[in-house]
BASEKE-409027 format. One record per residue (C-alpha): x, y, z; residue number from 1. Coordinates in steps of 0.1 Angstrom, whole numbers, plus 5000, padded with zeros to 4 digits. Example, Ala and Ser with C-alpha at 12.3 -4.5 7.8 and 13.67 -1.06 7.14 Angstrom:
2
((5123, 4955, 5078), 1) ((5137, 4989, 5071), 2) 
% end
This chain:
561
((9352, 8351, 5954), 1) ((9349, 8383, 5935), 2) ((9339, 8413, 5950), 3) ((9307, 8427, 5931), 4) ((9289, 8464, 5935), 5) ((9272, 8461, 5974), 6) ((9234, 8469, 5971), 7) ((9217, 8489, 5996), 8) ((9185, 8503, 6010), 9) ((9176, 8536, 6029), 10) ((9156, 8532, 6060), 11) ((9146, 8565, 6076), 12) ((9180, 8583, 6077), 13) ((9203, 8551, 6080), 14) ((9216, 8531, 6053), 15) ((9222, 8495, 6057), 16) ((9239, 8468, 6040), 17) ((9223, 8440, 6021), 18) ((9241, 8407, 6009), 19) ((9227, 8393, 5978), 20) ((9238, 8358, 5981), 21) ((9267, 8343, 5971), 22) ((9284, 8380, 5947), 23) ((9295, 8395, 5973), 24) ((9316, 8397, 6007), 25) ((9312, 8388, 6041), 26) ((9294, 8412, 6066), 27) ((9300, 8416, 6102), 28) ((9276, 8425, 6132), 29) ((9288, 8451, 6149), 30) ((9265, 8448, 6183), 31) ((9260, 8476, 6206), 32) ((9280, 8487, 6233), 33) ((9309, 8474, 6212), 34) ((9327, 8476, 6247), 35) ((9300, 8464, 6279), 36) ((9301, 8479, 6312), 37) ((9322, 8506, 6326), 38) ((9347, 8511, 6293), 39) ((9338, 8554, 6289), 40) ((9356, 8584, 6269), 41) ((9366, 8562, 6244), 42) ((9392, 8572, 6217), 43) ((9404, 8552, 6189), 44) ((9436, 8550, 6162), 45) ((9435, 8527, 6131), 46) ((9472, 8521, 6124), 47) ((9473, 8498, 6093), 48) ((9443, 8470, 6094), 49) ((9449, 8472, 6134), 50) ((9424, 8497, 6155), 51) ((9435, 8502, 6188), 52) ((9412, 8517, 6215), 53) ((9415, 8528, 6249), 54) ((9393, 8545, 6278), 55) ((9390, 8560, 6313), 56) ((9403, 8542, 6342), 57) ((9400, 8573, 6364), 58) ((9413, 8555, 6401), 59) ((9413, 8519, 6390), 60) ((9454, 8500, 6385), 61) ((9461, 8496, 6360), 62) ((9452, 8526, 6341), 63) ((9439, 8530, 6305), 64) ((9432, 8499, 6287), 65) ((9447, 8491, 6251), 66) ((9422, 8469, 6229), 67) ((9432, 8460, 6197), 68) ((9407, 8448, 6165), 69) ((9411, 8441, 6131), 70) ((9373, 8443, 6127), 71) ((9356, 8474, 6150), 72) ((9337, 8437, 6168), 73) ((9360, 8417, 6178), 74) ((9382, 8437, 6206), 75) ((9411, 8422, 6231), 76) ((9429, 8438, 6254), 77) ((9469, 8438, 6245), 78) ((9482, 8456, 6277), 79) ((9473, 8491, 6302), 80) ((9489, 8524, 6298), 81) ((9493, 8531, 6331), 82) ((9505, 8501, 6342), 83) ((9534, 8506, 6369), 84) ((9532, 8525, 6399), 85) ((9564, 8544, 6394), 86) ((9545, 8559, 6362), 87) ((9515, 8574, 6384), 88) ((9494, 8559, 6415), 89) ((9462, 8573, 6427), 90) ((9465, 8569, 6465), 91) ((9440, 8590, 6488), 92) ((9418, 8600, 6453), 93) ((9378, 8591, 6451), 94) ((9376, 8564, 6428), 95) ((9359, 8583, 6404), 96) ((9387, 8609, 6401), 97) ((9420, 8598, 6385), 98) ((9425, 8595, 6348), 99) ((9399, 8613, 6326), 100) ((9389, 8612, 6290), 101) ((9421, 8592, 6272), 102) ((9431, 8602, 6237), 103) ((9450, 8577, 6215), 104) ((9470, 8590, 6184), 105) ((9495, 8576, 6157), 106) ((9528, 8597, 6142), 107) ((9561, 8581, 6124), 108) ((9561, 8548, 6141), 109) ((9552, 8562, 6175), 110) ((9520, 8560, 6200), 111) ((9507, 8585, 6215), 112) ((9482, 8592, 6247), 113) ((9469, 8620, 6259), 114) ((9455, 8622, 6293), 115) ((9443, 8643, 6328), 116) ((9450, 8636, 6362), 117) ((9428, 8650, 6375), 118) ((9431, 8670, 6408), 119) ((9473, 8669, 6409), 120) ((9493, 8675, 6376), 121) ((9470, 8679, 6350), 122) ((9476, 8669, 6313), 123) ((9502, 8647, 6302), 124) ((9513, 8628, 6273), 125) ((9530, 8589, 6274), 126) ((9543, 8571, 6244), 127) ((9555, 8536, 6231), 128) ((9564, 8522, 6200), 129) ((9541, 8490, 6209), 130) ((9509, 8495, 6223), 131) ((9507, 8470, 6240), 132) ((9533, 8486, 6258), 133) ((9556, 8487, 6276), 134) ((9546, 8533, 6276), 135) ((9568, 8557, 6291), 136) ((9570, 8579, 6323), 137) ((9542, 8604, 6315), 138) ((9556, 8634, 6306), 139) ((9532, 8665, 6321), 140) ((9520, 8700, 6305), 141) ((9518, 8726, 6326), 142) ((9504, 8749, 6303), 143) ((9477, 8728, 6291), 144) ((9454, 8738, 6319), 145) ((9417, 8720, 6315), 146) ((9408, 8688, 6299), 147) ((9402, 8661, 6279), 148) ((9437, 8666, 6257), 149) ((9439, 8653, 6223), 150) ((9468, 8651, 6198), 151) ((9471, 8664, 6161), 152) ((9498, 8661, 6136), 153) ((9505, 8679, 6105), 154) ((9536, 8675, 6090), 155) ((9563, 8685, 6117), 156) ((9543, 8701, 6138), 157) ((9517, 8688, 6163), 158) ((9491, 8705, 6185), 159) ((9469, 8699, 6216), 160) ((9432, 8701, 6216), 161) ((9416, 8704, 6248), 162) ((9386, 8718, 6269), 163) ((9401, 8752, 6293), 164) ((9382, 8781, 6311), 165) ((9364, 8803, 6286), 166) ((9379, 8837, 6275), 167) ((9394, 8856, 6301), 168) ((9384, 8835, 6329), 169) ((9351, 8845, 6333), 170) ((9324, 8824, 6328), 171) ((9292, 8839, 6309), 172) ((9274, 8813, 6330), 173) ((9274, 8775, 6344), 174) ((9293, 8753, 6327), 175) ((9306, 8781, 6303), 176) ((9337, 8763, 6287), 177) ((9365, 8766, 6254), 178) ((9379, 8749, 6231), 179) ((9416, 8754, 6233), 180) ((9447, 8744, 6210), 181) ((9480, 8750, 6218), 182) ((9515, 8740, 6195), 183) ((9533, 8708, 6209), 184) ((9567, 8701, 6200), 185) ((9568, 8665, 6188), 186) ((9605, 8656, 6197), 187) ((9603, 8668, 6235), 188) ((9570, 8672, 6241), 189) ((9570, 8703, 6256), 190) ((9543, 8732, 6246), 191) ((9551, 8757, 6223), 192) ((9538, 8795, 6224), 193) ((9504, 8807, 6239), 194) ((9469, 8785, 6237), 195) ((9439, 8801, 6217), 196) ((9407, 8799, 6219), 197) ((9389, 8783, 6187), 198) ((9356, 8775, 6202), 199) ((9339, 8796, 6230), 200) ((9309, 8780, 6249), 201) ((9298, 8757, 6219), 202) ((9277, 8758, 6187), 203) ((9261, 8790, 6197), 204) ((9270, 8805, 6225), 205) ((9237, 8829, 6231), 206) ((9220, 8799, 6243), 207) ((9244, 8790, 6268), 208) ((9258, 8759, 6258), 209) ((9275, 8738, 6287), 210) ((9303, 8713, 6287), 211) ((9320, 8719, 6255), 212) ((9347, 8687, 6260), 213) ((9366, 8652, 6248), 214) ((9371, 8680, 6215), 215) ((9394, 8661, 6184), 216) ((9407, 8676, 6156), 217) ((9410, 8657, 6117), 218) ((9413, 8663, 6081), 219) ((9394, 8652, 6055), 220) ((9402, 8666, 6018), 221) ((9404, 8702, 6021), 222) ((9392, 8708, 6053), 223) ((9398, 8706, 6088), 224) ((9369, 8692, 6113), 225) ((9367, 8702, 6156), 226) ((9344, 8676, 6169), 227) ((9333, 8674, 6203), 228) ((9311, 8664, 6229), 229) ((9282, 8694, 6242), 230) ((9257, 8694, 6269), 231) ((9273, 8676, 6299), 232) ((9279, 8641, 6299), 233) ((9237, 8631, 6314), 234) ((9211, 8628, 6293), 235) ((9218, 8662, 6276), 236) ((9247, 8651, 6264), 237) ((9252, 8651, 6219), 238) ((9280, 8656, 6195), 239) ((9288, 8687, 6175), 240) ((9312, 8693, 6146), 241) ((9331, 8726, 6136), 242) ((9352, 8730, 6101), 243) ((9376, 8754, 6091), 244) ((9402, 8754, 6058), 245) ((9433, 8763, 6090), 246) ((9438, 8739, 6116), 247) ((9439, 8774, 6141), 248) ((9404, 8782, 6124), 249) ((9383, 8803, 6126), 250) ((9359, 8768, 6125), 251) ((9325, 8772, 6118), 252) ((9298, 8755, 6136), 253) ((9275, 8729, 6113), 254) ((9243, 8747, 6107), 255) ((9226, 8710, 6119), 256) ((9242, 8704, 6147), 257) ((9242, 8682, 6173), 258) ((9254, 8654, 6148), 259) ((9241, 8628, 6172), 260) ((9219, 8631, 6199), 261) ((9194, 8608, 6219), 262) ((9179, 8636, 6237), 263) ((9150, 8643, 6215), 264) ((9138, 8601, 6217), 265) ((9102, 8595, 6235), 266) ((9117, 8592, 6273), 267) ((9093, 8554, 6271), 268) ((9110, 8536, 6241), 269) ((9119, 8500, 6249), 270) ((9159, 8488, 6258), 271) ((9170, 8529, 6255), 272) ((9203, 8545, 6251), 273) ((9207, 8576, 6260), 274) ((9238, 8597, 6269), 275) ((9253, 8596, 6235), 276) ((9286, 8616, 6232), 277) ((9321, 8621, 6234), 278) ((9328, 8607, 6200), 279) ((9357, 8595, 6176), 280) ((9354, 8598, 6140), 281) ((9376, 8559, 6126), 282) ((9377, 8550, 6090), 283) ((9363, 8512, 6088), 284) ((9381, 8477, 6067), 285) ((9357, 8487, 6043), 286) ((9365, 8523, 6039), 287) ((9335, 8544, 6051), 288) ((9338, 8562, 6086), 289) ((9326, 8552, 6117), 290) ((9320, 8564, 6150), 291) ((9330, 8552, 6184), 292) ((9313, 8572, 6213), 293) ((9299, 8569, 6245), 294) ((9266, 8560, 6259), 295) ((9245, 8543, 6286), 296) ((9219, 8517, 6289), 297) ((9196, 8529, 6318), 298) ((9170, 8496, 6331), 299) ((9145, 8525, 6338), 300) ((9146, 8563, 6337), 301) ((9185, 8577, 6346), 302) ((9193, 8546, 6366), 303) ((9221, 8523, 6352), 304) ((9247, 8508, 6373), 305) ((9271, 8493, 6341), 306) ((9286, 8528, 6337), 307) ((9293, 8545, 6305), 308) ((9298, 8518, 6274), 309) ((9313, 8524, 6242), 310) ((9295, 8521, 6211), 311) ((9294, 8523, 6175), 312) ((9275, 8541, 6142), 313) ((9281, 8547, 6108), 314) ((9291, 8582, 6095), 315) ((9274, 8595, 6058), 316) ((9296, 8630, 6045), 317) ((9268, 8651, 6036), 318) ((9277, 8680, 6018), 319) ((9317, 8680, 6031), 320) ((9298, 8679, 6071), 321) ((9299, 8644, 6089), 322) ((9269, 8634, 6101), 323) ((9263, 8601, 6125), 324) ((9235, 8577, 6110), 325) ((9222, 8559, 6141), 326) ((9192, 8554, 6123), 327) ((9155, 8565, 6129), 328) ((9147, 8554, 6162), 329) ((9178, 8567, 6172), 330) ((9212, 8544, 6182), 331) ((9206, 8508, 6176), 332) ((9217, 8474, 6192), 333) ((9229, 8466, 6161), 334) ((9247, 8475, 6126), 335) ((9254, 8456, 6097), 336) ((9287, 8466, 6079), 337) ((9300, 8449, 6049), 338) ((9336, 8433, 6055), 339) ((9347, 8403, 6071), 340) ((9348, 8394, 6109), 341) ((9380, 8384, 6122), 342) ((9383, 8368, 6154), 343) ((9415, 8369, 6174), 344) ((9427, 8335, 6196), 345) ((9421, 8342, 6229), 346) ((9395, 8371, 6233), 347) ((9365, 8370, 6253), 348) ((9336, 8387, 6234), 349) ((9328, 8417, 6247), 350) ((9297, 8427, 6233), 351) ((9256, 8412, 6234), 352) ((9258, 8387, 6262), 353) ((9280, 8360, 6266), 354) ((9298, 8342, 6297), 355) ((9331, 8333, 6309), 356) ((9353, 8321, 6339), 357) ((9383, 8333, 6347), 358) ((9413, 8306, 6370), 359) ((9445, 8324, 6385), 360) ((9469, 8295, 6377), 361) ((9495, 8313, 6363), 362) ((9486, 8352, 6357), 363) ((9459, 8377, 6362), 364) ((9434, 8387, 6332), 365) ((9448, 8419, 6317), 366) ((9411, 8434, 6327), 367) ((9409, 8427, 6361), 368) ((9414, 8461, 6384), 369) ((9429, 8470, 6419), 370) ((9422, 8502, 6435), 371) ((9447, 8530, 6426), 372) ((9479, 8509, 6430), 373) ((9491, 8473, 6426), 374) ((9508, 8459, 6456), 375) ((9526, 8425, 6439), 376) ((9531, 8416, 6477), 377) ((9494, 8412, 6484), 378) ((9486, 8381, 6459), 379) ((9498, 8351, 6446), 380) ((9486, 8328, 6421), 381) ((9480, 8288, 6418), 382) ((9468, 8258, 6402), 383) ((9456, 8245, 6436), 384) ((9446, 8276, 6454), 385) ((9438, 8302, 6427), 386) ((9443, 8335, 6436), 387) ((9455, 8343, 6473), 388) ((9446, 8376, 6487), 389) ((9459, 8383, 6523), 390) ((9438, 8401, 6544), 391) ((9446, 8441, 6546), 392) ((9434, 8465, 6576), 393) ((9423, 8487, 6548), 394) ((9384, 8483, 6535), 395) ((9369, 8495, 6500), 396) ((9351, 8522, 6521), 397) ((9385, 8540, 6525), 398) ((9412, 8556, 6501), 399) ((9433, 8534, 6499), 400) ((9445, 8502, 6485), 401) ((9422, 8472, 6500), 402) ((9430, 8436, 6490), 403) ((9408, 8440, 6465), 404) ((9405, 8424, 6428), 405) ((9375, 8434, 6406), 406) ((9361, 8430, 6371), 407) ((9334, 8455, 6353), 408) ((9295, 8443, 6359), 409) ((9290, 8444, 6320), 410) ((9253, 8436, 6314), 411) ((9222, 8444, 6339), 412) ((9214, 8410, 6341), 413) ((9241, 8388, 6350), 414) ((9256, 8367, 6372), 415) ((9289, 8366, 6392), 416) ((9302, 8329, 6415), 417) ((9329, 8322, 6431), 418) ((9348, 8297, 6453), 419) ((9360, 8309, 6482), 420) ((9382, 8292, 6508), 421) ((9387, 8311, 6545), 422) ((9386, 8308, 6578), 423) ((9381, 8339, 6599), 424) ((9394, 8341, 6633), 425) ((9382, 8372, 6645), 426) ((9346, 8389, 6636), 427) ((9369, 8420, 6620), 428) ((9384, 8389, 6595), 429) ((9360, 8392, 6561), 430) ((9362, 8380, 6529), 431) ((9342, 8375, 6497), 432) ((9322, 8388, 6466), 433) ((9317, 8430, 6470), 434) ((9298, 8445, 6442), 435) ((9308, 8483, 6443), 436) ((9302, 8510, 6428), 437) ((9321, 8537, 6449), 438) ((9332, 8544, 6483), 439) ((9297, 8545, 6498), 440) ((9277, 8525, 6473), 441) ((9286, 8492, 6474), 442) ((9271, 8452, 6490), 443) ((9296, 8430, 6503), 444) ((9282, 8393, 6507), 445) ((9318, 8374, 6528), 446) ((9323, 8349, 6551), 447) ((9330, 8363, 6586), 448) ((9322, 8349, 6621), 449) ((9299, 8361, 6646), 450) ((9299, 8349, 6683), 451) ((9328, 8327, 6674), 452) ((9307, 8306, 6650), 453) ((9313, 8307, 6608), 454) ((9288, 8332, 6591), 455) ((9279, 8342, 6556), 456) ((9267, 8378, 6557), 457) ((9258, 8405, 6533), 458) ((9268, 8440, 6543), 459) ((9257, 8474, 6530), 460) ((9277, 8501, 6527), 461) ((9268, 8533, 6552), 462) ((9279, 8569, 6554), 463) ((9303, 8560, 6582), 464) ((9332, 8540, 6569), 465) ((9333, 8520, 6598), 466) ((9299, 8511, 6605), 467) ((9286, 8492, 6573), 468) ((9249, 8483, 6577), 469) ((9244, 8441, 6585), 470) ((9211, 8431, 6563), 471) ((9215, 8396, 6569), 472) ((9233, 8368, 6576), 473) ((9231, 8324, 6582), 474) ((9250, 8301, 6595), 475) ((9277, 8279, 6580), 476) ((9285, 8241, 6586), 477) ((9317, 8249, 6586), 478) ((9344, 8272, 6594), 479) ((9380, 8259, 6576), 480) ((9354, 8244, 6544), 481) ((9350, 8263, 6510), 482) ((9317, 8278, 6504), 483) ((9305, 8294, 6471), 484) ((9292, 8331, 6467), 485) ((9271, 8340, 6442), 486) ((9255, 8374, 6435), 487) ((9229, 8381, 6407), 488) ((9220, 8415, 6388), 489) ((9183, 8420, 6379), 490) ((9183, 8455, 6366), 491) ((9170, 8476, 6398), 492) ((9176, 8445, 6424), 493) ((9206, 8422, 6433), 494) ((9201, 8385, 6451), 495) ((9227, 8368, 6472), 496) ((9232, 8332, 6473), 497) ((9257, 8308, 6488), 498) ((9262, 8270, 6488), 499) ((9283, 8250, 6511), 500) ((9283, 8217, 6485), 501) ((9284, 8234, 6452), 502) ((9253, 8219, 6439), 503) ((9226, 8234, 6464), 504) ((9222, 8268, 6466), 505) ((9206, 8291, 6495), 506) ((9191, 8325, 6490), 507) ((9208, 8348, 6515), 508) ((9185, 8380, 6505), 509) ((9169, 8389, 6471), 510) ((9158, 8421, 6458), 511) ((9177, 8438, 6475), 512) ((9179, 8477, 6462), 513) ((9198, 8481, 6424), 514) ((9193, 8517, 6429), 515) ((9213, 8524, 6453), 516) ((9245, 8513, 6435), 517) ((9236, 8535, 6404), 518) ((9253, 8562, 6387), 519) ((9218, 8584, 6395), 520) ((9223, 8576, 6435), 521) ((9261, 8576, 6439), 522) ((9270, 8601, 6415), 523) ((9303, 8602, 6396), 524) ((9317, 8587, 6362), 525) ((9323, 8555, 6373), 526) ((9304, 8517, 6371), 527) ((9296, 8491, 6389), 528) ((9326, 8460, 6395), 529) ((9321, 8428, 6411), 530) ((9354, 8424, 6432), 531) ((9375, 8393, 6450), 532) ((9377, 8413, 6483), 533) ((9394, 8404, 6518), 534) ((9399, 8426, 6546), 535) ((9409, 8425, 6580), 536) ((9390, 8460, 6593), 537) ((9411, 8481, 6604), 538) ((9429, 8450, 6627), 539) ((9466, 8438, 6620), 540) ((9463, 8402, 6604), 541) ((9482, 8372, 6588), 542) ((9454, 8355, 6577), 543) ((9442, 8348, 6538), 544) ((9417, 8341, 6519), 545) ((9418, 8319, 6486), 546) ((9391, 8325, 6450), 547) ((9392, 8295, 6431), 548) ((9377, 8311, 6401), 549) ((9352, 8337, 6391), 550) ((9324, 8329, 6368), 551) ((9310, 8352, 6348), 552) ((9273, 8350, 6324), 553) ((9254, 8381, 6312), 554) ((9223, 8379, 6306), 555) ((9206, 8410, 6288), 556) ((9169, 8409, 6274), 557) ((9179, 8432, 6241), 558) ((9203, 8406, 6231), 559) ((9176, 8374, 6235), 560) ((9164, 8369, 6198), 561) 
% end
């Protein structure tokens, strides 16, 4: 089929794709968040027809996800960056410290990524020649002092874009901040000469802009764009765009700036996102420019427990200036681009809603996360069993590394099962379904006993470590049987169920709080994940627990045509 002249239409300030049937080729969906749940500070590299994509981890093992696409839809994840613990570990750190705002880049047949560990060595840079890995032993720069690095190459040369301190130190106010670039030498890595400042504050720094961060710099006929995030990363948060004909600058600010920003939206729109930021500027299989950013989907006001998502928009180049075309009601669930979907074997979707379940027969899902190490030891895998955790003293409440397995809460409404098989010996013996969001925000529904006799309870985490808060629990049949566990996400509320036959199910406690497990309440960068947890309490154990599988279905109202 021949490939005719693609009509289009302008609607507000977006243009959109038509098909006239039968002339012309295939268009794709690209649905919104390209990337569900807790997937922020994404950065992107198109090497070829391939698009590779990665995001923050922060205290989650392994670190820095790699998903590939040949589409911008269709996304699977090829392998972690971070992905031994001789490369880094993340022992003793809040879970929403760690690894901050990745940056993925593409030179002579080598990968590149840029990241910060934050609160110990700062910046550093790892590289592969597949990324799917495996990467190297990150390689730190000590005088790349801030965050949010990013790579650019020109030629033989490269440099390092990143947010630093503003100008001598001395902050003009809150939240003043830089734009930094510094000269890195592309054979050892190591930083050349001084750093300068080519962006103070932000767009215009007499009205105090705040949070000037995730900054990258490209070029694009004879000029050379600084794009970066502005405002913080709340619901303040837009995009700006410098230019300059040097890649040192002077840049100068676009006189429209932000060039995307949900701030401005009526606060009472239906299904919102807001948040919108921290954005990469890709070129798409059809040849116009896209953007990848991040953003949130809140259930009502600030509250969202999903995390940061990444998303997707067009770009139009008006006047030599990009400028993101989310469209007039701001960013939408949905774009129509015009090229072909392609699907790759073996990739869950990962965008609208959709379901899966995942065994432990032979090896663990590339998605699924520990806390801040992997201890091989812990686990084993089978056909019959599933996945074996043995009980640990330590508990999610703590800094360390709990037997704990956990995968992202991607939609508001969904649902999370398992099968659990254990027998607790001692009331300190737990294990079963936690849905966590950090250290002190977090519902653990296990199977424990309590004056000697089996239990199902549902736990709530407290200020004190040790002392979680019981909100209910009911009495099983039996102690050695397997019972399933089965927690639900409405938005603001969460239900626990359980079912001792697999076919009849009992309501533990509905509606219990949502709130409290939100980024609003708890704070932080992080999102919500529903984790395979065991623990023994702070007691010394042999005992172990065994998940037959976890089920997965999201079930999101924006999606339901």
């Amino acid at each position: 089929m021949k490939i005719k002249r693609i009509k289009t239409f302008i609607a507000g300030t977006a243009t959109f794709l038509l098909p006239t049937f039968g002339l012309f080729a295939q268009s794709v969906e690209l649905v919104n968040p390209i990337m569900t749940g807790f997937y922020p500070d994404p950065s992107i590299v198109k090497v070829g027809t391939d698009y590779y994509l990665v995001n923050s981890t922060f205290s989650y093992f392994p670190g820095i996800p790699v998903m590939h696409s040949k589409d911008l839809k269709n996304w699977k994840q090829v392998g972690n960056v971070i992905s031994r613990p001789s490369q880094m570990n993340f022992m003793g750190d809040r879970m929403t410290r760690g690894l901050f705002a990745p940056a993925i880049e593409y030179h002579n047949g080598t990968y590149y990524v840029t990241c910060t560990q934050i609160d110990h060595k700062g910046n550093f840079v790892v590289t592969a020649k597949n990324p799917a890995g495996p990467w190297s032993d990150p390689i730190f720069m000590p005088q790349v002092r801030g965050i949010d690095p990013s790579l650019y190459f020109e030629g033989n040369k490269a440099y390092v874009i990143y947010n630093s301190d503003p100008p001598d130190n001395k902050p003009l106010y809150d939240g003043h901040r830089s734009i930094k670039i510094i000269e890195l030498n592309p054979q050892t890595l190591q930083t050349v000469g001084e750093a300068k400042i080519v962006v103070n504050g932000g767009v215009d720094l007499s009205k105090k802009p705040v949070w000037i961060e995730g900054p990258h710099l490209m070029k694009r006929n004879d000029w050379y764009y600084l794009y970066a995030a502005e405002g913080g990363t709340s619901v303040n948060h837009t995009e700006v765009v410098f230019r300059s004909k040097e890649p040192l600058g002077p840049f100068v600010p676009y006189e429209k700036n932000p060039i995307l920003s949900q701030r401005e939206l009526p606060k009472d729109r239906k299904d919102p996102i807001t948040s919108a930021g921290h954005a990469q500027f890709v070129e798409g299989p059809d040849g116009k420019t896209y953007a990848i950013f991040l953003a949130v989907r809140p259930y009502e006001g600030n509250f969202y427990n999903t995390g940061r998502e990444t998303f997707i928009v067009p770009v139009t180049w008006k006047d030599e200036w990009p400028v993101m075309e989310p469209g007039p009601n701001g960013v939408q669930y949905s774009y129509q681009a015009k090229f072909p979907e392609v699907k790759q074997p073996g990739a869950r979707p990962q965008s609208g809603n959709f379901s899966y379940t995942l065994t432990f027969e032979k090896q663990l899902d590339p998605a699924l996360l520990f806390m801040r190490t992997v201890d091989s030891t812990n686990f084993s895998l089978s056909k019959a069993k599933g996945l074996t955790l043995k009980l640990k003293p330590e508990t999610v409440a703590e800094t360390g590394n709990p037997a704990f397995i956990g995968k992202r809460q991607q939609h508001m409404y969904c649902t999370t099962e398992t099968e659990l098989t254990f027998a607790p010996k001692t009331a300190n013996e737990k294990a079963g379904l936690v849905v966590f969001q950090d250290e002190k925000h977090f519902y653990y529904l296990c199977k424990s006993v309590d004056g000697g006799k089996p239990m199902l309870q549902l736990f709530k985490s407290t200020a004190d470590v040790k002392q979680p808060e019981l909100l209910a629990q009911a009495p099983l049949k039996s102690a050695t049987a397997s019972v399933q566990l089965r927690i639900q996400a409405q938005g603001d509320t969460y239900n626990f169920h359980f079912s001792e036959n697999g076919k009849t199910w009992t309501t533990l406690k509905d509606k219990v709080d949502g709130k409290f497990l939100s980024t609003q309440v708890a704070g932080g960068f992080i999102g919500c994940l529903f984790g395979m947890y065991a623990t023994s309490s702070g007691q010394p154990t042999t005992n172990t627990a065994a998940f037959k599988w976890l089920k997965y279905q999201g079930n999101d109202p924006m999606y339901k045509k």
